[in-house]
N, C-alpha and C positions, 0 to 999 in steps of 0.2 A: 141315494141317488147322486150322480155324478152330473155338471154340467161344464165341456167345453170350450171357451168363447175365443175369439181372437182375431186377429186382422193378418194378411196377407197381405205384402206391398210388391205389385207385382209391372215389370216393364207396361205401360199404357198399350203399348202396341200388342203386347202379349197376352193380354188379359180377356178377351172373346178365349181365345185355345185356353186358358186356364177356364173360366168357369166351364166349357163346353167337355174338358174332361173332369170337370166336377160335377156337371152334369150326370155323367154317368156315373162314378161313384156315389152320388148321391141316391140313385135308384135302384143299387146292391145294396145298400148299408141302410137304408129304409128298412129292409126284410130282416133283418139281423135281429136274433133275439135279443131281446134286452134294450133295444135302442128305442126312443120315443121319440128321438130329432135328430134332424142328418141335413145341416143346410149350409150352402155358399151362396150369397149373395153381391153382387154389386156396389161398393160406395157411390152414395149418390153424390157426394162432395168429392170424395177423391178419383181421380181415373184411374190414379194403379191398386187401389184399395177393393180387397175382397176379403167378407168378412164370413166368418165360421160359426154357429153355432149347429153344438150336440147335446143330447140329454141322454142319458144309459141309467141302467137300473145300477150298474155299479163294476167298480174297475174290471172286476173279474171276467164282467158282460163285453166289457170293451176290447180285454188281451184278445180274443180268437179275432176279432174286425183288425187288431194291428197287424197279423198276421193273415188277413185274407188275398186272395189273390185279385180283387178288386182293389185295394189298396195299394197292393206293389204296382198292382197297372197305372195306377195314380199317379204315384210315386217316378215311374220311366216316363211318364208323358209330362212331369211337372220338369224330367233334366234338360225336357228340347225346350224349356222356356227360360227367360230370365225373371228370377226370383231376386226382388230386392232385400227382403225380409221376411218377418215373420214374427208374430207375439200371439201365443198362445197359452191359456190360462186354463189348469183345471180346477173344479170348486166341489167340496164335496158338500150336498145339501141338508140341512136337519128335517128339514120342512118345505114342504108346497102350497101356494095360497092363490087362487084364481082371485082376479080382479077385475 
């Protein structure tokens, strides 16, 4: 299993249009096999902060979603905004432990 995670530092003013087309990729990439998390969320501390996590059963699961055409859509609607950054990490997992 593979997990994700990372932050998004995105213009304040920009950041409704960023989650709102993550929005939508988020509910393509839900349906995708192999994927168990597909999520953007809001910093509650930061305003230009949106944060990413995914879970996949594993890389392999993930190459056909890098190339989907939800993602490219993604991808065209993130150039109309200002992107300040970006830190995103993958982890490959040994083990799972509900808590």
């Amino acid at each position: 299993m593979i997990v994700i995670s990372g932050t998004f530092t995105v213009e304040p003013t920009d950041r409704d249009a960023f989650l709102t087309a993550a929005k939508a990729v988020m509910a393509d990439t839900l349906q995708e096999p192999g994927c168990h998390a597909y999520c953007f969320s809001p910093s509650v501390t930061d305003p230009a902060g949106v944060h990413l996590f995914e879970k996949w059963d594993s890389e392999d699961a993930l190459a056909p979603h890098m190339k989907s055409d939800h993602i490219r859509a993604f991808g065209r609607a993130l150039k109309e905004l200002k992107i300040l950054g970006r830190e995103i990490s993958m982890y490959e997992v040994a083990s799972e432990k509900k808590m």
